[in-house]
C-alpha positions as CSV (number, residue, x, y, z in Angstrom):
1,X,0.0,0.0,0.0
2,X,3.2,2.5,0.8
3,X,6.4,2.8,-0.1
4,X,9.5,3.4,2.6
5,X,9.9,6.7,1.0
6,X,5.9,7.5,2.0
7,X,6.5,6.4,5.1
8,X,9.1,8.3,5.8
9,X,7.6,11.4,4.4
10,X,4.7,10.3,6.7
11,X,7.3,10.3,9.8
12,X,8.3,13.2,9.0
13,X,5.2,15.1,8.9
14,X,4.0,13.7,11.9
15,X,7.3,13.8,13.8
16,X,6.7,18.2,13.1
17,X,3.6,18.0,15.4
18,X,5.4,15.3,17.8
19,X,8.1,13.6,18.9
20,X,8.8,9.7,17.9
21,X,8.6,7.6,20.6
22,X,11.1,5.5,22.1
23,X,11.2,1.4,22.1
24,X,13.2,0.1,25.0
25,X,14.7,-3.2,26.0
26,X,13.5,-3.7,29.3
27,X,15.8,-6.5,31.2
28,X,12.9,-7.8,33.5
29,X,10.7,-8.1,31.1
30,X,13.5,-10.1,29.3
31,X,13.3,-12.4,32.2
32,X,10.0,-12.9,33.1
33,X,9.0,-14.2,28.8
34,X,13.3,-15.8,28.1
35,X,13.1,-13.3,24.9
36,X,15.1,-10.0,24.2
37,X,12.0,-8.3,24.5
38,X,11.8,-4.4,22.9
39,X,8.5,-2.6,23.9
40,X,7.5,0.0,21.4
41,X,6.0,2.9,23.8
42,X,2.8,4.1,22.5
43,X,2.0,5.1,25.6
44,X,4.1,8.3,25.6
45,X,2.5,10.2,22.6
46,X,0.2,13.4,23.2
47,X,-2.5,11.3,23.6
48,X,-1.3,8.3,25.6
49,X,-1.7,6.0,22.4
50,X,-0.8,5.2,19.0
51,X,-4.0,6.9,17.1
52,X,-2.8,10.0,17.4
53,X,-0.3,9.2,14.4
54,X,-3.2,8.0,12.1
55,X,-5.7,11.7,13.2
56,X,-2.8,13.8,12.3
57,X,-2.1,12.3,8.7
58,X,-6.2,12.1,8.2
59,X,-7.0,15.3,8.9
60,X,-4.6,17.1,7.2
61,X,-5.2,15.0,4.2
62,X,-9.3,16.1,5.0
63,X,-8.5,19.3,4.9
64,X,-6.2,19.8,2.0
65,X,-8.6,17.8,-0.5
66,X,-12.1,18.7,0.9
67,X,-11.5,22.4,2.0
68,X,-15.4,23.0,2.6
69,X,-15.7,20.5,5.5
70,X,-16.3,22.2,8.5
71,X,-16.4,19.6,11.0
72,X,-16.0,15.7,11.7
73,X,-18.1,12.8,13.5
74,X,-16.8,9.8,14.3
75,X,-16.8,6.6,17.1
76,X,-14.7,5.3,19.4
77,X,-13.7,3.6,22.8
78,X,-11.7,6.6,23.2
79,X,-8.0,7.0,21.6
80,X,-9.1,7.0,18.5
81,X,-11.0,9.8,19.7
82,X,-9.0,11.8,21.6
83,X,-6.8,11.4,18.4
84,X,-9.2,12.8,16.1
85,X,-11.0,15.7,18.9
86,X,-6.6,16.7,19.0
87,X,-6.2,17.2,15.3
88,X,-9.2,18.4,14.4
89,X,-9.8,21.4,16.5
90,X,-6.5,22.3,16.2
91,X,-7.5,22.3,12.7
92,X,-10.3,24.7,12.8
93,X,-13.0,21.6,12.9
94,X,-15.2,20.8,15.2
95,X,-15.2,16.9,16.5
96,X,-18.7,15.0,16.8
97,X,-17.4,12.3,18.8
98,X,-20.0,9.1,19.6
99,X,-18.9,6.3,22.3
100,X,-20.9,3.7,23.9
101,X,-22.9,3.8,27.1
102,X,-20.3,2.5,30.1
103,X,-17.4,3.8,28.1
104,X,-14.0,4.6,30.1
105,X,-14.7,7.7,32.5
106,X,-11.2,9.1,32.1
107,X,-11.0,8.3,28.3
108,X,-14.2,10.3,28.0
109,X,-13.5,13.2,29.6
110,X,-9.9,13.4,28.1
111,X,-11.7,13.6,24.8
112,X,-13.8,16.7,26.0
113,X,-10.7,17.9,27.2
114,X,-9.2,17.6,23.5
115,X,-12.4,19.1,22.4
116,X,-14.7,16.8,21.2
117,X,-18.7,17.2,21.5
118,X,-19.1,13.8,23.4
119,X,-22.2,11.8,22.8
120,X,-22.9,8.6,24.3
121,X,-24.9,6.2,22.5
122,X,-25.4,2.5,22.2
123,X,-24.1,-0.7,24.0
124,X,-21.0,-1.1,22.2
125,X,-18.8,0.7,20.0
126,X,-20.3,-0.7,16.9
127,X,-23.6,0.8,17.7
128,X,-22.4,3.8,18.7
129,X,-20.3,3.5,15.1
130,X,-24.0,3.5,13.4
131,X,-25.2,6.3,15.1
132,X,-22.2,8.7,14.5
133,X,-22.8,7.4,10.0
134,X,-26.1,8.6,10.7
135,X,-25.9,11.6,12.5
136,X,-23.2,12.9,10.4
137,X,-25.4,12.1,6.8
138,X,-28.1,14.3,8.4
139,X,-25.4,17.3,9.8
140,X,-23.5,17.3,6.8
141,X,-20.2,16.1,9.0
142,X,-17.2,13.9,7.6
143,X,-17.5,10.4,9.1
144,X,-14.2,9.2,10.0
145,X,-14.1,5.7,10.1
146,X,-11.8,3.5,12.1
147,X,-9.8,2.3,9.5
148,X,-8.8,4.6,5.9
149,X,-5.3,4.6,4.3
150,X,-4.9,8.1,5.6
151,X,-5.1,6.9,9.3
152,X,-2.9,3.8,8.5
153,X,-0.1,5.9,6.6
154,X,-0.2,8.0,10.4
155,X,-0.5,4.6,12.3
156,X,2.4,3.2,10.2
157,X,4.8,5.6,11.0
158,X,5.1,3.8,14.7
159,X,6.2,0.7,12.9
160,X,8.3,2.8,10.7
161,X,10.2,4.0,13.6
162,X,10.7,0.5,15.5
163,X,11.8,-1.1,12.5
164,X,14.2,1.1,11.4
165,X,16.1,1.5,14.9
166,X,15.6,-2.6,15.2
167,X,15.7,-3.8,12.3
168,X,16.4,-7.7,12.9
169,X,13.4,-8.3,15.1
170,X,12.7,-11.3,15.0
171,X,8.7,-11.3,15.7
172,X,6.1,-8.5,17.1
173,X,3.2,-9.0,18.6
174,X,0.8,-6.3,17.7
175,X,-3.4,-6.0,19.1
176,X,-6.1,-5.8,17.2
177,X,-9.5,-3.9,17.2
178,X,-10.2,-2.5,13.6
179,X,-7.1,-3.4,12.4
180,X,-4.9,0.0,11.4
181,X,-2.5,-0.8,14.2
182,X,-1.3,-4.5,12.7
183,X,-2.0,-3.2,8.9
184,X,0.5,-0.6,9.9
185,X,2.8,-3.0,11.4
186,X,2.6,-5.3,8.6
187,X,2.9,-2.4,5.3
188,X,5.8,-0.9,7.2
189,X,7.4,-4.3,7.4
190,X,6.8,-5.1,3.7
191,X,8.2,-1.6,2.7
192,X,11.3,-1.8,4.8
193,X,12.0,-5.4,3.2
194,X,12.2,-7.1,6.4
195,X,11.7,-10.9,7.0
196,X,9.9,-10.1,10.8
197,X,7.2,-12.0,11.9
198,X,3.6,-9.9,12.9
199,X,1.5,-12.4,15.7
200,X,-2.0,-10.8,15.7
201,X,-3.3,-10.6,19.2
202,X,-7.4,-10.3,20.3
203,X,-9.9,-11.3,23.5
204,X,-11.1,-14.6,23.7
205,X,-14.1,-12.2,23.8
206,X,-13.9,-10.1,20.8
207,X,-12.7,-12.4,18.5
208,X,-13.7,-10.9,14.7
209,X,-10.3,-10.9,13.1
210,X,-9.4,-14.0,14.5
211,X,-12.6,-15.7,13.0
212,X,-12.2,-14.0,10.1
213,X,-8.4,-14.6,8.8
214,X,-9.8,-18.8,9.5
215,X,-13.1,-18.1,7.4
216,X,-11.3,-16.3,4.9
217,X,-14.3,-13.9,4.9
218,X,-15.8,-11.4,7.7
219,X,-17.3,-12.7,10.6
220,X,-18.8,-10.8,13.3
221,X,-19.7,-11.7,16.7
222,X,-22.7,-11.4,18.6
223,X,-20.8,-9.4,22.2
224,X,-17.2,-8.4,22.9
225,X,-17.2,-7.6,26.2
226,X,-13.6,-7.3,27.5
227,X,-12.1,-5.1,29.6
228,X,-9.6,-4.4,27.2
229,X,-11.9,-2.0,25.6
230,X,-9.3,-1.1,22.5
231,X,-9.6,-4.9,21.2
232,X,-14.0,-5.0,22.1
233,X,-14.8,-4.9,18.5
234,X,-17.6,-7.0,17.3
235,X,-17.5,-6.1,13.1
236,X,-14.7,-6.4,11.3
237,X,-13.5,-4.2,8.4
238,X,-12.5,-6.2,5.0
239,X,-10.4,-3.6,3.9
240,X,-7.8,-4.6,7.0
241,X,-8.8,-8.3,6.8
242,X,-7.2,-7.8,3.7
243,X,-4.1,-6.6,4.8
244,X,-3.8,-8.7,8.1
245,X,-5.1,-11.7,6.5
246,X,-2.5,-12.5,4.4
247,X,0.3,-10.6,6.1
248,X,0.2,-11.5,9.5
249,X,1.9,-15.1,10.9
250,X,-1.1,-15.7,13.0
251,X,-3.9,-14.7,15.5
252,X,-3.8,-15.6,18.9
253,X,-6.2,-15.0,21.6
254,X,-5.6,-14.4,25.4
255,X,-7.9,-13.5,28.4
256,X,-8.8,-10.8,30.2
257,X,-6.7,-12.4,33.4
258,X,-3.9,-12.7,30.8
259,X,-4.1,-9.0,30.2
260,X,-4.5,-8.4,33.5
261,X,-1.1,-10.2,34.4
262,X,0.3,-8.4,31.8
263,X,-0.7,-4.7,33.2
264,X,1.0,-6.2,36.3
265,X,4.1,-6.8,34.6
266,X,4.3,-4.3,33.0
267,X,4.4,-2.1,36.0
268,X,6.8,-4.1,38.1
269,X,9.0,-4.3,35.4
270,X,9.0,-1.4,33.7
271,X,7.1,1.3,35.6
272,X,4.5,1.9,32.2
273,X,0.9,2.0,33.2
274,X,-0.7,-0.1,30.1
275,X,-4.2,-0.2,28.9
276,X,-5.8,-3.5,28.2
277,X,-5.5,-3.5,24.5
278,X,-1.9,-2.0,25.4
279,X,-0.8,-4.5,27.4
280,X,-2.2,-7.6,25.2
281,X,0.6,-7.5,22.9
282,X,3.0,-8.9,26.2
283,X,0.1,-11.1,27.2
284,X,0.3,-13.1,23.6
285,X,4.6,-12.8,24.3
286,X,3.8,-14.6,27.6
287,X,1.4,-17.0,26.0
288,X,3.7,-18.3,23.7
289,X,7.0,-17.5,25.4
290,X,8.5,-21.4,25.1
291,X,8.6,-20.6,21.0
292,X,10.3,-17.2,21.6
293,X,13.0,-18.5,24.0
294,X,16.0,-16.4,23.0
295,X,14.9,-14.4,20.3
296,X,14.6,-10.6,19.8
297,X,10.6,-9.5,19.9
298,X,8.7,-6.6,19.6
299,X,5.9,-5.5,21.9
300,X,3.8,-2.8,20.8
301,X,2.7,-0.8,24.2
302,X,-0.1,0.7,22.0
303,X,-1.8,2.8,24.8
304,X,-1.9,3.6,28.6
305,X,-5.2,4.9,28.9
306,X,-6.8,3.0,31.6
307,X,-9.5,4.0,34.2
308,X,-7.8,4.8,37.7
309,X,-10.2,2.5,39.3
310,X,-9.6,-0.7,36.9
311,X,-5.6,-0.2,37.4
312,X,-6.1,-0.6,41.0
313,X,-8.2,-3.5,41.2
314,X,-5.3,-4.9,38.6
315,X,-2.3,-4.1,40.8
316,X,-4.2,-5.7,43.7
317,X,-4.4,-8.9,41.7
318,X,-7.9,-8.6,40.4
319,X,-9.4,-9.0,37.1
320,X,-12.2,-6.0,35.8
321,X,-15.6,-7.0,34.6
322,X,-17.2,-5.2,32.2
């Protein structure tokens, strides 16, 4: 879909508005999986996660090739909305942002806070994804979807930035919800030539992609209710079962206590608050950590946006229900 040389014009457009982040090799975490584990620290952007990236390359493209549009409407479970809210105020846009009821509290009001009109509507974010189409037929608003090559080109440049400081990795496991953080992952591999294994990780409870890459065709599910609100997606896009499908080694699923170990590590090991889709990535690692004894993986820390309230019933060994 890119080329290295759009990518890195894509790096550096976003790397004007912020700086790259870092990817560490964390010696505990080394320990605790028996890999040379590198985490890639989404967590430290402007908006505590990767989307960020993916609303800064979107918008500007919105606004150089449809200079009448006066405002967007979108959904979310929250970073893709404090992404979007971010770039497009500071655009001159307003935001029409739709989540479901019983979204994050603190993810909420941090996409006020980046200056989105919040609405809450729905169950689940692909109800609340109906509602925001509709409304923004009848206002005359651009719907941005969760996953556009515009967003991915953004999303990419993450990848882009791992891979070139660490080149010879030789797997990363990457989360999925609609799919622009692994389609990112895998189209920055491909452009960069490199032989890297991508492991797909979801909920045993929101398990779309998963069911799709094995049907060979989109399958939703009836519920996805994990904690691990980035991964609770319940329809899955084709245009990044596309991408993934083909490109990534495999999906793997873990639970919500397997997430919730992984916060834990995290924090004793690193001092990095993780999210649950955030933390997944090192929960698949720790899955399957008898095939990656010894070799040098990637962990995409894709966000650490998570309620004050679950991280303290994590830290005190407990699992959130949702």
């Amino acid at each position: 879909m890119f080329t290295a040389h759009d990518l890195e014009d894509a790096a550096a457009f976003v790397h004007a508005r912020m700086a790259p982040t870092a990817q560490h090799h964390w010696p505990l975490l080394s320990a605790a999986t028996g890999a040379r584990v590198w985490v890639k620290h989404e967590n430290h952007t402007p908006t505590g996660a990767f989307k960020v990236r993916g609303a800064l390359t979107f918008i500007d493209w919105l606004t150089r090739t449809h200079p009448g549009v006066t405002g967007i409407c979108t959904a979310t479970r929250g970073n893709h909305g404090q992404g979007q809210a971010w770039a497009a105020t500071n655009a001159g846009l307003t935001a029409k942002v739709y989540v479901p009821r019983g979204n994050s509290v603190e993810k909420n009001a941090a996409m006020r806070a980046f200056g989105a009109k919040l609405i809450e509507h729905g169950d689940d974010f692909d109800t609340a994804r109906l509602e925001a189409l509709r409304v923004a037929e009848a206002e005359g608003l651009f719907v941005v979807p969760a996953f556009h090559p515009e967003l991915v080109r953004g999303v990419a440049t993450y990848a882009y930035e791992l891979f070139s400081a660490q080149p010879d990795l030789h797997t990363v496991y990457v989360p999925i919800g609609c799919g622009s953080g692994i389609c990112g992952t895998i189209i920055a591999r491909d452009a960069l030539g490199l032989d890297t294994k991508i492991v797909g990780v979801v909920s045993d409870r929101a398990q779309t992609a998963k069911l799709s890459v094995e049907a060979g065709r989109l399958i939703e599910t009836n519920a996805a209710d994990t904690f691990a609100d980035g991964m609770a997606v319940r329809v899955p896009v084709q245009a990044a079962l596309d991408i993934y499908g083909p490109g990534a080694e495999r999906i793997i699923t873990v639970t919500d206590d397997e997430v919730a170990e992984a916060i834990r590590l995290y924090f004793t090991a690193t001092h990095n608050v993780a999210e649950g889709a955030g933390a997944a990535p090192l929960a698949g690692l720790m899955q399957e950590r008898t095939k990656m004894q010894g070799k040098k993986v990637g962990v995409i820390l894709c966000g650490g946006n998570i309620d004050t309230g679950w991280f303290k019933s994590v830290l005190a060994g407990e699992t959130p229900t949702v």
